[in-house]
Structures are given as C-alpha cells and as structure tokens.
N, C-alpha and C positions, 0 to 999 in steps of 0.2 A: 405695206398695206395701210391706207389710211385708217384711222379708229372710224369714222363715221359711216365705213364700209365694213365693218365687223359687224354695227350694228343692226346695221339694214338688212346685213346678211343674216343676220339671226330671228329678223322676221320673217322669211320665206316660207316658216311652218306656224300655223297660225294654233293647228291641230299637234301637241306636241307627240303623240302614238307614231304620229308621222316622223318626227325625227327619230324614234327607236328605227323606225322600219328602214331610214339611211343607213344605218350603221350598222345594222342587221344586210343588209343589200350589200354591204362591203364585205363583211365575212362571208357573204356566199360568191362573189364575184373572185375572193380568195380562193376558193376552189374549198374551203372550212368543213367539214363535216358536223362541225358542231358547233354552235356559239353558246355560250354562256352569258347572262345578265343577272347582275346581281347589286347587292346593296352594301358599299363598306360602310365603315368609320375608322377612318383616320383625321387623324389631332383633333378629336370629341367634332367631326364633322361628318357629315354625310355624303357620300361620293356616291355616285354609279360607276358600275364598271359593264365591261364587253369583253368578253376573253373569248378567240376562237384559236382553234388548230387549223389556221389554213397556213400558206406558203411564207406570211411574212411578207417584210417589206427591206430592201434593202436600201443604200444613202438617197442613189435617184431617185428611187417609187417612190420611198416615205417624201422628198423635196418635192416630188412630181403630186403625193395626197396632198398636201399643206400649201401649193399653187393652186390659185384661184383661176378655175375656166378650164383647168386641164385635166383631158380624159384618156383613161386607155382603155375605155371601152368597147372594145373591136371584136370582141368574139361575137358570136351568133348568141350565147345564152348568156351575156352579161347584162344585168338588171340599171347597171348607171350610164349614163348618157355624158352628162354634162361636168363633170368632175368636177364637183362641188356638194355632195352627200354630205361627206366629212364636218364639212367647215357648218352647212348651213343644221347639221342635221346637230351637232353637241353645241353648237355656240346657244341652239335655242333648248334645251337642256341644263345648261350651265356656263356660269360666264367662262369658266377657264377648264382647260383639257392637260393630261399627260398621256404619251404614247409610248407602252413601250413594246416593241416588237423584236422578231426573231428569225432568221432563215437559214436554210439547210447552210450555209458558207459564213455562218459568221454564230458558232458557236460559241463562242469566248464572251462574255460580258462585257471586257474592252472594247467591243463591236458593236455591241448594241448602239439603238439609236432611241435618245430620248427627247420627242421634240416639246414643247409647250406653246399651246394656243394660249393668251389670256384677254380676256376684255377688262377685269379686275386693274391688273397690274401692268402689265404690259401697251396696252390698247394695240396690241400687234402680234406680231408672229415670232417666235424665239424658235428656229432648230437646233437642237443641242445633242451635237452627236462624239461618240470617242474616238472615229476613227481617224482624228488630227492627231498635232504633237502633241506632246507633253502640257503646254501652255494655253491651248485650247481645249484642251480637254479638263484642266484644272475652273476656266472660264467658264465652261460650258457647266460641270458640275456644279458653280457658285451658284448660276441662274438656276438651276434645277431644283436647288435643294433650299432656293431661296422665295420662287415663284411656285413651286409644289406640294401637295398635302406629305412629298415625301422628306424628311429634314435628316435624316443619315443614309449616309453612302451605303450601309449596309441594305437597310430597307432595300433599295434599290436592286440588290443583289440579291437579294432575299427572294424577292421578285420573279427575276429572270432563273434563278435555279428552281422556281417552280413551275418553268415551262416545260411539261413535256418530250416537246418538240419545238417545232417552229410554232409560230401564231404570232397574234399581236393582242395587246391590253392596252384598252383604253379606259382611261379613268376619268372622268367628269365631274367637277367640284362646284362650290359657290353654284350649287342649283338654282334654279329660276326661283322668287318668291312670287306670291301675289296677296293683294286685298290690305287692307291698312296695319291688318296685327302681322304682316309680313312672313305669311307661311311658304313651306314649300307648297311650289304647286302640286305636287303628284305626293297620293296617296301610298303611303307603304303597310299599313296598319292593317287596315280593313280585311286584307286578307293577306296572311304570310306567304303565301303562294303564288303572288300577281303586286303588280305596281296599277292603280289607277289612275286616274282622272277625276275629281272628286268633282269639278268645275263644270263638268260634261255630262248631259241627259245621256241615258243609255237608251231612252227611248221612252214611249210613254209614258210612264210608270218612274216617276220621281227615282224608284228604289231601285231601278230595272240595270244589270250589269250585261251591258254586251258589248261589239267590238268598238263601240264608242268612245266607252270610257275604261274598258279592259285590257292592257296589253297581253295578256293570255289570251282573252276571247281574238282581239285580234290577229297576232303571231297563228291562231290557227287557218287562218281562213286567206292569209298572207303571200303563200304561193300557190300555185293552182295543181303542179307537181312536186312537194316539196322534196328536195334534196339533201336537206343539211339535218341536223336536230336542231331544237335551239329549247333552251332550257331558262327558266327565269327563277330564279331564288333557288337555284335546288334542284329544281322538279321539272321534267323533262312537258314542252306544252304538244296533248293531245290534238293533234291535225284534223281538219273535219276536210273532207274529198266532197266537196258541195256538189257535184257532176253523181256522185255515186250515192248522194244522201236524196236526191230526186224521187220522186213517186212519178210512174205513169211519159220516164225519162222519154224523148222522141229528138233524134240529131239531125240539126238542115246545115244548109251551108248559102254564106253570103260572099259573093264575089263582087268586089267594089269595080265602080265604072271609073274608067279617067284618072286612074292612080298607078303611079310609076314603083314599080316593085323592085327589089333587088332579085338578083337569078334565084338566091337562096330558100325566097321567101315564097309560102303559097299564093297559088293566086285564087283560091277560094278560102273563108275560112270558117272552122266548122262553129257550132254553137248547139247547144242542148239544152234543151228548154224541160221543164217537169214541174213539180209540185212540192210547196212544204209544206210542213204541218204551223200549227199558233200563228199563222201571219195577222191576225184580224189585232192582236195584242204588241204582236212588237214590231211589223213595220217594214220586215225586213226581208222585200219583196222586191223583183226588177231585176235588170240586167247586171250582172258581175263581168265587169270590166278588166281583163288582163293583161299584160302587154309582154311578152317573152318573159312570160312564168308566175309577173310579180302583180298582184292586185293594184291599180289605179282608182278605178272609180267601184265602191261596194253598191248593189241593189238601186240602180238607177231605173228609176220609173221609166218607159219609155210611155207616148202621148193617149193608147188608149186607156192605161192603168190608174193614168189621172184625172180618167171621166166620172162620175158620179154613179156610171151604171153596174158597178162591182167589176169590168169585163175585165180578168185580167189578175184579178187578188188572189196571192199565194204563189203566182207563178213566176219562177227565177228563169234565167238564161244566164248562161254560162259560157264566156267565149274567150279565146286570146286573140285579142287585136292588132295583130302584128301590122297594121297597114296607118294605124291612128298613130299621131306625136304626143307623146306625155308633155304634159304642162313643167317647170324646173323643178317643184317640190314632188312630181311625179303622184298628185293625187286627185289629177283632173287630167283631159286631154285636151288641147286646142281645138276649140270650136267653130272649128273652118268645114268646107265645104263636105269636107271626105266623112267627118263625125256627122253632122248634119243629115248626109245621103244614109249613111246608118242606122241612124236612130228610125229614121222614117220605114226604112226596111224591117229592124227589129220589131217595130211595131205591130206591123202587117205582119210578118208571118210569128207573132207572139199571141196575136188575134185570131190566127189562124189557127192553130195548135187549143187554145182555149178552146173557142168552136168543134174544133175534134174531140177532144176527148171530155166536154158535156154532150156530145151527142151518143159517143162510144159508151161512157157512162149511164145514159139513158139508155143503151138500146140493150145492155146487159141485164138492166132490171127487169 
C-alpha cells in the first residue's frame, strides 16, 4: 500500500463520530452483541480501544479486513458495503492500529492474529500473524512488540486470556492532534461517561452537547433497530427509538419510480412522520435517513422546512431507505436521480401531514 494512500484514506471522515460509527458497524456486522469503547493508557499514552464479542476474525477475514476495496458484505442486514470502514475509519482516529482478535477454532494464543496498521512508522500495512513457523512468528512478534503500545510478549497474552470468548480488540494509538499547542482532538474530560468533539457546534448554543459532537448522544440515535449494546467508558449508551419518541406519530409509504430493486427488497418503503418537542432551540428537525438499520443522513431538512413560513418545524420522518446508495464514508447518499425524486416526495407528503394534524389540532379545541 502506498503511504500517500494511507493518507488520503484517512480523510474520508471529515466528521471523526463518523469514524467511531465504522468500527462500531464492524462489530455489529460480526454478528457482536456488544461492543465496548473505552480509553487506555499504555506507555504513559493514550489509546482507544473497541472490544466486541462477536465471531472474530480468522488468517483470510483479518487479510481480507486489512485489503483495501474488499467486502463481504452480502448479507441482507450488514451495514458495510465497500470494505474499507476499518482502514478509513481508525487511520482517521489515530495514526497507527493493533488488532487483536479471536474465533471459536483458534483458541490457543499461538493462533491469534495480530496485524498493525501504522502511518507513524510503518507508512503501510504489517500482518503479523502466529500461525507460521517458528521464524516467522519470532519476525512477526519483533514488529509487534516494536511498532505497538504493547512491548512484552506477556502483555499480549495478558490480552487474549481476557477474552471471554471469541471477539476482536482494536487498539488505536498516536491519536489525531489538532491546533498549534497540538492537542488531542477528541475530548475525554468533560464528561467521564462520553468521548467528545470539543471542535464541533452541537448546535446553537455554543454549550449545546448533541449527536454532533457526542459520541453517546450519537451511538444512541445510530441504528434505527438496534441489535447489539454498545457501551462507552463503562456505561452501557441509553437508545432513543426516534419512530416511538414521536407525538401525533402517522405512517405513509413511498414507492420509488424507475429503480431496479433486488427480489429481497420492498418495493414500497415505509416512513413515519410525528412531532418533537425543543426543536425551535436545537435544530434537530427533518428527515432521518437509514439505510439497512444504520443512520446516514441525521434531520435533513427536506424543501418546505426551509421556507421562512415555519411549515414544517419540529417535525421528523423517520424512514430506512433501502433503495438510496450511501455515499463511501456512509454519511451522505449520492445525489442522483432516485434521492432527488425522494426528497421532492418527502416534501409533499411532510406538508401534507403538517396540514393535517394543525387542522386536527384546531378542530379538537
């Protein structure tokens, strides 16, 4: 892999919440019931970690994560597309990664696999796995224990006898800095309970903490049916069911013209439109965008909401779009014809619905 593609690659999240949510999409694509994120320190350093219980990775899958462009995204409910979360989602994170993982067949620590991303040191990709001879695996361990926050063999081991079960730990090091006194970017402080975004408006309100610049606020609002737990320092993050949090909830459904479906897929799809409460203060208003489970686009305005005549403030839609392409960082859609005929739909029956129920509401009083 050339260096200059490492780096490129590690601007594809502009928004780093976004990179959590790769890596979070991985342990749920693992089949994971539970992901963990948390904050180490090893050698007086600061690492993220990601630890989930799902199936593990064995010599191909983990070669297959750590290739660029390759997917085994084929099931009906898996969240990655483009096989490249991994890569694009820790390298903008932290310059350099350790992986170490675990599956039902390869119980023994000899078997594990521990690869290293580095931008630091490497400007490439290093797999460093045990399941070679003797002399490769001596190899492998020098790089590891040389390029790694981890510097004894033991560590290592220490490690993997604290796995459960199968899963896999990813450890993320040399975080991102920014700004001239060269900080981390992401806040750990401000609250023991949440990583922030100290760089990012939450929203009006200079002070205002929401899925902006909250990885808890966001991890809740994150899948639309969530499946897994996912827990951040600790503390398991409270889900908000947005479809269920609605006032005055009403369900239509949009069946796209001129788009080629798979057998699987519906050919209408539903959307549920309702009411929140604060929106005049935080903003957080519009279309909720999903696409097979996982949030893309949050509160997208659709064109009456951005007229000046109020039509439309407070009111969400709620849909999974299983017919729209996610953009590669998965936090847009491509803005081709199919999005386009959508939004214009969403519109009109979003105005529609407003209309109804201030009349409904009128006719009650």
């Amino acid at each position: 892999v050339h260096p200059k593609f490492l780096e490129s690659n590690a601007t594809s999240h502009t928004w780093p919440l976004a990179a959590f949510a790769e890596l979070i999409d991985n342990a749920f694509d693992a089949k994971a019931k539970e992901v963990q994120i948390d904050l180490l320190t090893l050698q007086n350093t600061r690492c993220l970690s990601f630890q989930d219980d799902g199936r593990g990775m064995d010599a191909d899958h983990l070669h297959n994560m750590l290739s660029f462009g390759y997917s085994e995204a084929h099931e009906r409910h898996h969240v990655g597309m483009y096989g490249n979360g991994f890569k694009s989602g820790s390298m903008r994170l932290g310059k350099d990664t350790i992986v170490l993982t675990r599956t039902a067949d390869s119980a023994g620590v000899g078997l594990t696999l521990f690869p290293v991303i580095s931008q630091s040191y490497l400007r490439a990709v290093v797999a460093c796995s045990g399941v070679g001879g003797q002399h490769g695996r001596e190899a492998n361990l020098r790089a590891i224990l040389e390029y790694s926050p981890f510097k004894q063999e033991q560590e290592l081991i220490d490690k993997m006898r604290a796995f459960s079960g199968t899963g896999t730990l990813i450890v993320i090091y040399n975080l991102c800095r920014v700004d001239k006194y060269d900080r981390i970017e992401l806040d750990f402080t401000s609250d023991p309970h949440d990583i922030r975004c100290p760089y990012i408006s939450g929203g009006d309100h200079e002070d205002m903490v929401s899925y902006r610049n909250s990885l808890k606020q966001y991890c809740s609002i994150l899948y639309l049916q969530p499946r897994m737990k996912i827990k951040i320092r600790g503390v398991p993050v409270k889900t908000r069911l947005i479809e269920k949090c609605l006032k005055h909830a009403q369900v239509d459904n949009y069946q796209p013209k001129g788009v080629r479906l798979e057998s699987c897929t519906p050919k209408a799809f539903r959307i549920t439109f309702g009411q929140v409460a604060d929106t005049d203060t935080s903003g957080d208003y519009g279309i909720m965008f999903y696409r097979d489970n996982r949030l893309i686009i949050p509160y997208e305005k659709v064109t009456c909401q951005k007229q000046n005549d109020g039509v439309g403030l407070g009111i969400v839609g709620v849909t999974d779009a299983g017919f729209l392409t996610p953009t590669q960082n998965k936090q847009d859609f491509v803005r081709d014809g199919k999005f386009i005929a959508a939004m214009i739909s969403y519109s009109k029956k979003l105005k529609n619905y407003w209309t109804n129920i201030h009349d409904t509401v009128s006719g009650s009083r």
